[in-house]
N, C-alpha and C positions, 0 to 999 in steps of 0.2 A: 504493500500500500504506500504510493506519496505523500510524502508529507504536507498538510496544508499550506499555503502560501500564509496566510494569518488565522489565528482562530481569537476569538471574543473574547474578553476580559471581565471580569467581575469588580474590580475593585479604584471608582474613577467616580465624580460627577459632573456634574456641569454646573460652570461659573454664571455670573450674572455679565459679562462681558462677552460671552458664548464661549468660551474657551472649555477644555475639559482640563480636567485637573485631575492626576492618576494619582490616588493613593494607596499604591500598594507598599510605600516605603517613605520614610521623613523626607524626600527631597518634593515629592508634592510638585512632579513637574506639570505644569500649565501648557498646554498643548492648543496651538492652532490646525489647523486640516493641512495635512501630509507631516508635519513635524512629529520627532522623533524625542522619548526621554533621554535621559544621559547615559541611561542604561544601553540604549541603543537599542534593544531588542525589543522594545513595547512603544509603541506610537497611535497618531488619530489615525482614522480610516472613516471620513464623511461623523457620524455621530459616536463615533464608539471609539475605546482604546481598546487596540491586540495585539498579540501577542506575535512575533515573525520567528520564533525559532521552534516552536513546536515539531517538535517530530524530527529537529534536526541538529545532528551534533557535531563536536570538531575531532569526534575519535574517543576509541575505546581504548580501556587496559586491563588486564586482571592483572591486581598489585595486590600485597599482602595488607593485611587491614591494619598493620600496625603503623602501614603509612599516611595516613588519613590527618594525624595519626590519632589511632585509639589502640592504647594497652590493654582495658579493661572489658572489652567487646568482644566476643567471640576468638579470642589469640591465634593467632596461628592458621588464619581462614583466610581464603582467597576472595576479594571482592571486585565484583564488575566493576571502575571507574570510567565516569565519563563526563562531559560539561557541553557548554553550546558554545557562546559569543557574550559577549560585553557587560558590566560591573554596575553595580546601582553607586560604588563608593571611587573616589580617585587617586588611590594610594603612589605617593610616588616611587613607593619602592618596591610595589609589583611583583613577584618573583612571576609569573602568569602573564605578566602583559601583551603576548601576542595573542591570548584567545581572549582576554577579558577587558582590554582595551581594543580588539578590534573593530573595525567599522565598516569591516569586507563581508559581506553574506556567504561570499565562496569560503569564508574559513568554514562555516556548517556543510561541508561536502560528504557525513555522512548522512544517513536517513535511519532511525529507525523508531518506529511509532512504541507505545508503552508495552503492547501483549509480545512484541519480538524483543525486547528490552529482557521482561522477564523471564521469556523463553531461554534466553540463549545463557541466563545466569545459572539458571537452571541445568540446562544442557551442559556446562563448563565446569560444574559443581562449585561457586561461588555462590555460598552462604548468605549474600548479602550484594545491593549495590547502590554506590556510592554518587551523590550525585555533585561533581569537584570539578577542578580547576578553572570555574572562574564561579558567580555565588550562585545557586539556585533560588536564592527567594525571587529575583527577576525571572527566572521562567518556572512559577509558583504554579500552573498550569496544568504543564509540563510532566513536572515532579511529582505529583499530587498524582494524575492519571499513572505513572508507571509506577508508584510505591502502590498502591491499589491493586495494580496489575500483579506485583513481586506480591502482594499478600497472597493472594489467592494460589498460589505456586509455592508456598512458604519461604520465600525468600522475604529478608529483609532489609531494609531500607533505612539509608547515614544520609545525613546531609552534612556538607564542611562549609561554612558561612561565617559570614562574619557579624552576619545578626541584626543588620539594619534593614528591619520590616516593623510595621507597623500593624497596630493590637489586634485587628479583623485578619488579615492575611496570616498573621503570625498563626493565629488558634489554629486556623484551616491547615498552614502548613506543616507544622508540628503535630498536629493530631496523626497526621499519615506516617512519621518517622517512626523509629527503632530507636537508633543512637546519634549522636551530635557532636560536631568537635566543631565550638564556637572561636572566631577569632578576635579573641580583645588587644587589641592592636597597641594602647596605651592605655595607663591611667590620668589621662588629662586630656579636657578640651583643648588643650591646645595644640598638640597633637593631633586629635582628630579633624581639627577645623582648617590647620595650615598645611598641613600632610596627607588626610585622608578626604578632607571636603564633607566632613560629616559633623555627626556630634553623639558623645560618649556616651548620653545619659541613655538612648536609644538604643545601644547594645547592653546594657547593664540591664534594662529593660527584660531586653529576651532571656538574658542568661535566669534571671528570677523568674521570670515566665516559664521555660522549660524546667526548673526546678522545683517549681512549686505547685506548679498546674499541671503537668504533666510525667507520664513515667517516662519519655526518654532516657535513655541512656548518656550521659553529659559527660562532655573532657573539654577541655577549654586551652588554648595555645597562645603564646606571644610570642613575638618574632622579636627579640633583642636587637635594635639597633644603636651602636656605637653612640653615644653623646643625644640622641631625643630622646628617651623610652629606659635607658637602663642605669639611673642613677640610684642609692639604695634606698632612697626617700621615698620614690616614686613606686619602686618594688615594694616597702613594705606598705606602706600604704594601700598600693593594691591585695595583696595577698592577704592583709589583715581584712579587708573590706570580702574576700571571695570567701574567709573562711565563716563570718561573721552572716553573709546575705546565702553560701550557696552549703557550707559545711566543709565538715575536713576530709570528706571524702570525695569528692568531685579531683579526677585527675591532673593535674596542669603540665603541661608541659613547655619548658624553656627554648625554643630554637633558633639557630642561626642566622642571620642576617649575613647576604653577600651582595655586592652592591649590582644591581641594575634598575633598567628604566630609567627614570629619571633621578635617580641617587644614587651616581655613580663616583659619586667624590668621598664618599664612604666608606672605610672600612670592613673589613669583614669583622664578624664579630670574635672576639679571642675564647676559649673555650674557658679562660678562669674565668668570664664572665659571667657567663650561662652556670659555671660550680656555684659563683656568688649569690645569682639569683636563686637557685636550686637550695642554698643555704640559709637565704635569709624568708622563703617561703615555708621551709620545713622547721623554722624558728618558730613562726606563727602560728604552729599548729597543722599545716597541710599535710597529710601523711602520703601524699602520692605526687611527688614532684620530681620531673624527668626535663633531660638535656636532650636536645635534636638536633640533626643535621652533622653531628658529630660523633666522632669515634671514640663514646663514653659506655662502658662496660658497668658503672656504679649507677651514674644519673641514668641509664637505659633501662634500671634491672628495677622490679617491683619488692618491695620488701613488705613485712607484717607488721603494723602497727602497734600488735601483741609484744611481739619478742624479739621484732629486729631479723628472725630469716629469712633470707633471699627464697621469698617464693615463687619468683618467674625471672629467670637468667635470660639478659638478653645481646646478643652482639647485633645492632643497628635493628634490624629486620628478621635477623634470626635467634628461634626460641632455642634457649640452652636444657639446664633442670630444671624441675617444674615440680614445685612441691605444695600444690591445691589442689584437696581432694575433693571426689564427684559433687560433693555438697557444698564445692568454694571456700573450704576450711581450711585453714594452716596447717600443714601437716605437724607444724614442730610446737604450737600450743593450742590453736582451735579455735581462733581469728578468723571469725568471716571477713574474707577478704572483698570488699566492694565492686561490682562490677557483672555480668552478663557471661556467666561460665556453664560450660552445656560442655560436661565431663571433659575428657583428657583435650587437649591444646590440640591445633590442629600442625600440618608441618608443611605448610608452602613456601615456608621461609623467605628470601628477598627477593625470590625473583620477581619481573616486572613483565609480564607477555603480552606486548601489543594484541588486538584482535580485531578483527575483519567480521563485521557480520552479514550473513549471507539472506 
């Protein structure tokens, strides 16, 4: 089946100026006839705002799910990843920006509607599929139809966002998830406003929203960069406020910053850093706090909050020992350890297998 050229939107009204105004996210673009949101992917068409990427993406992966990333989801599971085209936020430091800043409709040069989506996770034996690399709440549609589609085939469905929707589309799009690895990019407006083009309060938002509203599955990521974002003020501050609003169990994980896009005058980030952050959030009480993008065998590896044993050894992507039993218990004192454990770990370890679907 091809993909529709647009399909309808629910979430938009009309101004007193005649203009429509799409509110499926805080930027609340105001739309004249043929213009497009910032998102790029959602614009008017005569009376109505739709959606242009429906049914169309920029390309599949089966990646191991710990690269989403989520430690606490299904471990060791292979998950479909896939994304469309263009960002509701304007980060200048991107790691994505060829599919999430583009403004090319040819980047969506695959096709596949939500029943072959689910089909083929199915058919691949991928536990789960992801919907990433650039945000899914812009093709809230989209994601909504093929997590639907994955239930019914028992697969299940991650979204990797960064959390700028607003309260109607939010419920709608979380209710269809499994698990979530939210991205809070800093703890300060100022940051969000000069760097992301957003604003903080909006993502602090969702994160309480899917924690308190819903069973999702929640880990939450910050990308450390050099001199905005990683000062220890700023860390603790946040860490005490996630442990305070979301608990000491929600995941976090620290990850690297390497410069592109438009923040190329940037450092990479030093790996004491991401220890320091790692340290000063397990200060506050976080008991699940992980290093990314780096060659960290301590910050990788999950520990028991009980008695301190390493009960999930991890080298980047690949599971080592694994010592939680079928019931998610610490094998060495009997710690429920937090998280979405469906007996022994699975073992697909790092690899990353582009896919083609047929």
């Amino acid at each position: 089946m091809p993909a529709p050229a647009s399909v309808p939107t629910d979430y938009w009204h009309r101004l007193e100026d005649g203009r429509l105004q799409c509110d499926l996210c805080p930027r609340f673009c105001k739309l004249r006839e043929g213009q497009r949101g910032l998102c790029y992917v959602r614009g008017r068409e005569g009376d109505t705002v739709v959606l242009y990427s429906y049914g169309r993406s920029s390309g599949f992966c089966i990646d191991p799910i710990e690269k989403k990333p989520l430690n606490h989801f299904l471990p060791g599971t292979p998950v479909l990843s896939f994304g469309t085209a263009g960002c509701n936020l304007a980060c200048k430091f991107c790691q994505n920006w060829d599919m999430s800043k583009s403004r090319e409709m040819d980047t969506l040069a695959a096709v596949a509607m939500p029943a072959t989506l689910a089909g083929e996770a199915r058919r691949t034996g991928c536990r789960s599929v992801a919907f990433t690399y650039n945000d899914p709440v812009i093709f809230l549609e989209y994601a909504v139809d093929t997590a639907q589609a994955c239930a019914e085939l028992g697969v299940k469905s991650v979204a990797v966002s960064a959390g700028y929707i607003s309260a109607a589309p939010r419920q709608r799009f979380f209710h269809h998830m499994d698990a979530a690895n939210i991205d809070l990019k800093a703890f300060s407006e100022r940051f969000y406003k000069q760097i992301c083009g957003g604003h903080l309060q909006a993502v602090l938002d969702t994160l309480c929203y899917i924690k308190d509203e819903t069973s999702v599955w929640l880990e939450v990521t910050t990308l450390l960069i050099p001199g905005e974002n990683d000062s220890d003020a700023e860390l603790d501050a946040m860490t005490a406020w996630l442990r305070e609003h979301l608990g000491t169990d929600v995941p976090l994980h620290f990850t690297a910053f390497h410069p592109d896009w438009k923040m190329q005058d940037k450092t990479r980030t030093p790996a004491a850093s991401l220890k320091r952050a790692r340290r000063i959030a397990m200060g506050n009480g976080l008991n699940y706090v992980y290093t990314g993008n780096v060659r960290d065998a301590e910050g990788g590896s999950t520990y028991c909050p009980g008695c301190g044993l390493r009960v999930i050894e991890r080298d980047r992507y690949q599971l080592g020992r694994w010592q939680i039993d079928s019931a998610g218990l610490c094998c060495g004192c009997g710690t429920r350890i937090a998280g979405v454990f469906e007996g022994p770990p699975g073992h697909w370890g790092a690899q990353c297998q582009p896919l083609r679907l047929s």
